[in-house]
Residue, then its C-alpha position, 0 to 999 in steps of 0.5 A: x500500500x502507498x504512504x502519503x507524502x507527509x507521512x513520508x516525509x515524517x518516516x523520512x526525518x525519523x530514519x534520517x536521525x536514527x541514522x545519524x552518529x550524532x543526531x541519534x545519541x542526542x535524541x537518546x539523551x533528550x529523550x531516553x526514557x520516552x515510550x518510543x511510540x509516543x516519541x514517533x507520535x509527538x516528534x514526527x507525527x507518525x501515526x500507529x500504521x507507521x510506528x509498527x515497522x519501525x518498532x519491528x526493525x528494533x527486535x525488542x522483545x518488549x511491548x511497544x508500549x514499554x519499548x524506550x527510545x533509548x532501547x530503539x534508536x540505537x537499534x534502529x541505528x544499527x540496523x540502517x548502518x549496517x545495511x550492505x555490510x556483508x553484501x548488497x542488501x544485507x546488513x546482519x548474520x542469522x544463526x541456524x538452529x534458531x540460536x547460539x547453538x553454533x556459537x557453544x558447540x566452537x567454545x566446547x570443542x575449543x575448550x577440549x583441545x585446550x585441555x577443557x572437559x566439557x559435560x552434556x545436559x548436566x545441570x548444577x544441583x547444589x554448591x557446597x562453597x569453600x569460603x574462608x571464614x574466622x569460624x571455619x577452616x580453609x580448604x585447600x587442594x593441591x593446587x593451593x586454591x579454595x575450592x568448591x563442591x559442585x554436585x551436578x544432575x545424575x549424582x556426580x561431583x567436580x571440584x572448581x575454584x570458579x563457578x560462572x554461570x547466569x542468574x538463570x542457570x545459577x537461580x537455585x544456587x543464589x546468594x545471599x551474599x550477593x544481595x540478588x532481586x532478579x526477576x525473570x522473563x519468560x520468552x516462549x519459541x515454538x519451531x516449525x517445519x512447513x511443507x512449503x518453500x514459500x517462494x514468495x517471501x524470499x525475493x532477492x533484495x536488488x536486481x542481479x542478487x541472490x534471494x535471501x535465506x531468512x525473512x524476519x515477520x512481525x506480527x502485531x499482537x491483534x494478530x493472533x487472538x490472544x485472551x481479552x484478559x491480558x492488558x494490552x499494554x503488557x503484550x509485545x510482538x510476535x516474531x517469526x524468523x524464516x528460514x529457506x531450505x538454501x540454509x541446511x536446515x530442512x529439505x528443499x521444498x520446505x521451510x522453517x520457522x522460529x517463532x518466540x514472544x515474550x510472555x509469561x502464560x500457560x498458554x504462550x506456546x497454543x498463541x505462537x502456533x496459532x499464530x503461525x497457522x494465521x500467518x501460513x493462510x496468509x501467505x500469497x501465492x500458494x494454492x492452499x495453506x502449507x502444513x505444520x509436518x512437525x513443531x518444538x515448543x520451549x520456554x527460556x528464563x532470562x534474568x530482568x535484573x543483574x545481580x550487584x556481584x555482577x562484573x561492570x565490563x566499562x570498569x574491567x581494567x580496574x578492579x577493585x581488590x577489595x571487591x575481587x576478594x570477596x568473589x574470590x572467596x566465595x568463588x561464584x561469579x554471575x555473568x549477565x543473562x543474554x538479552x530477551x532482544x533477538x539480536x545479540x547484544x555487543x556488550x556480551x564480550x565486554x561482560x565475559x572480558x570482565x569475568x576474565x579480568x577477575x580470575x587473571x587478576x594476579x595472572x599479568x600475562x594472562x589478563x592481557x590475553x583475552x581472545x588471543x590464540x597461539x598457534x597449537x604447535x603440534x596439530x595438524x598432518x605434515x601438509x599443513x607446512x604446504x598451506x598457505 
C-alpha cells in the first residue's frame, strides 16, 4: 500500500536521525526514557500504521508500549548502518538452529583441545562453597586454591575454584551474599517445519542478487487472538524468523520457522502456533495453506535484573581488590543473562572480558590475553607446512 507524502516525509526525518552518529545519541539523551511510540507520535507525527515497522526493525522483545527510545534508536541505528555490510542488501548474520547453538558447540570443542572437559545436559544441583571464614577452616587442594563442591544432575561431583554461570542457570544456587532481586522473563519459541518453500517471501533484495535465506515477520499482537484478559499494554510482538531450505536446515521444498514472544502464560506456546497457522493462510501465492509436518515448543528464563556481584565490563581494567576478594572467596561469579532482544547484544564480550579480568587478576600475562590464540604447535598432518 502507498504512504502519503507527509507521512513520508515524517518516516523520512525519523530514519534520517536514527541514522545519524550524532543526531541519534542526542535524541537518546533528550529523550531516553520516552515510550518510543509516543516519541514517533509527538516528534514526527507518525501515526500507529507507521510506528509498527519501525518498532519491528528494533527486535525488542518488549511491548511497544514499554519499548524506550533509548532501547530503539540505537537499534534502529544499527540496523540502517549496517545495511550492505556483508553484501548488497544485507546488513546482519542469522544463526541456524534458531540460536547460539553454533556459537557453544566452537567454545566446547575449543575448550577440549585446550585441555577443557566439557559435560552434556548436566545441570548444577547444589554448591557446597569453600569460603574462608574466622569460624571455619580453609580448604585447600593441591593446587593451593579454595575450592568448591559442585554436585551436578545424575549424582556426580567436580571440584572448581570458579563457578560462572547466569542468574538463570545459577537461580537455585543464589546468594545471599550477593544481595540478588532478579526477576525473570519468560520468552516462549515454538519451531516449525512447513511443507512449503514459500517462494514468495524470499525475493532477492536488488536486481542481479541472490534471494535471501531468512525473512524476519512481525506480527502485531491483534494478530493472533490472544485472551481479552491480558492488558494490552503488557503484550509485545510476535516474531517469526524464516528460514529457506538454501540454509541446511530442512529439505528443499520446505521451510522453517522460529517463532518466540515474550510472555509469561500457560498458554504462550497454543498463541505462537496459532499464530503461525494465521500467518501460513496468509501467505500469497500458494494454492492452499502449507502444513505444520512437525513443531518444538520451549520456554527460556532470562534474568530482568543483574545481580550487584555482577562484573561492570566499562570498569574491567580496574578492579577493585577489595571487591575481587570477596568473589574470590566465595568463588561464584554471575555473568549477565543474554538479552530477551533477538539480536545479540555487543556488550556480551565486554561482560565475559570482565569475568576474565577477575580470575587473571594476579595472572599479568594472562589478563592481557583475552581472545588471543597461539598457534597449537603440534596439530595438524605434515601438509599443513604446504598451506598457505
Amino acid at each position: 500500500k502507498s504512504i502519503d507524502l507527509r507521512s513520508t516525509r515524517s518516516l523520512m526525518k525519523a530514519l534520517k536521525l536514527a541514522a545519524d552518529a550524532d543526531a541519534h545519541l542526542t535524541a537518546v539523551n533528550e529523550h531516553g526514557n520516552q515510550s518510543f511510540p509516543s516519541f514517533l507520535a509527538s516528534e514526527y507525527k507518525i501515526g500507529p500504521k507507521l510506528q509498527a515497522p519501525l518498532q519491528a526493525l528494533t527486535l525488542s522483545s518488549a511491548p511497544p508500549s514499554k519499548t524506550t527510545v533509548a532501547y530503539a534508536i540505537p537499534k534502529l541505528h544499527k540496523h540502517l548502518t549496517s545495511i550492505g555490510i556483508f553484501g548488497p542488501g544485507f546488513g546482519a548474520v542469522i544463526p541456524k538452529w534458531g540460536g547460539l547453538a553454533e556459537i557453544a558447540q566452537v567454545a566446547c570443542r575449543a575448550g577440549a583441545v585446550g585441555g577443557g572437559v566439557y559435560v552434556l545436559n548436566k545441570g548444577i544441583e547444589s554448591i557446597d562453597r569453600a569460603i574462608q571464614t574466622p569460624a571455619s577452616p580453609t580448604i585447600v587442594e593441591e593446587t593451593g586454591h579454595i575450592m568448591s563442591t559442585v554436585k551436578l544432575q545424575g549424582g556426580d561431583d567436580v571440584k572448581a575454584r570458579w563457578i560462572i554461570g547466569t542468574p538463570s542457570t545459577l537461580r537455585h544456587c543464589s546468594d545471599k551474599d550477593l544481595d540478588q532481586q532478579t526477576v525473570f522473563a519468560e520468552v516462549t519459541h515454538v519451531t516449525a517445519i512447513v511443507s512449503s518453500s514459500l517462494t514468495s517471501l524470499f525475493p532477492p533484495p536488488s536486481e542481479g542478487s541472490s534471494p535471501p535465506g531468512s525473512i524476519v515477520v512481525v506480527l502485531p499482537p491483534g494478530a493472533i487472538g490472544l485472551p481479552k484478559s491480558l492488558d494490552p499494554v503488557d503484550i509485545p510482538l510476535v516474531y517469526l524468523i524464516i528460514h529457506s531450505s538454501d540454509t541446511g536446515e530442512c529439505p528443499e521444498g520446505q521451510t522453517i520457522i522460529y517463532a518466540s514472544m515474550t510472555l509469561s502464560h500457560p498458554s504462550s506456546s497454543q498463541f505462537l502456533s496459532s499464530a503461525i497457522e494465521k500467518f501460513l493462510s496468509a501467505v500469497p501465492n500458494e494454492a492452499t495453506t502449507p502444513d505444520v509436518l512437525w513443531t518444538l515448543a520451549y520456554t527460556q528464563h532470562h534474568s530482568l535484573a543483574s545481580p550487584s556481584s555482577n562484573p561492570k565490563p566499562q570498569q574491567s581494567s580496574n578492579v577493585d581488590p577489595a571487591d575481587f576478594e570477596r568473589i574470590q572467596h566465595s568463588g561464584i561469579i554471575h555473568l549477565q543473562d543474554l538479552s530477551t532482544s533477538l539480536a545479540i547484544d555487543d556488550n556480551v564480550l565486554k561482560d565475559v572480558r570482565g569475568v576474565w579480568e577477575r580470575i587473571t587478576l594476579d595472572d599479568g600475562d594472562a589478563r592481557g590475553a583475552f581472545m588471543q590464540f597461539e598457534d597449537r604447535v603440534g596439530f595438524g598432518g605434515e601438509d599443513d607446512e604446504d598451506v598457505a
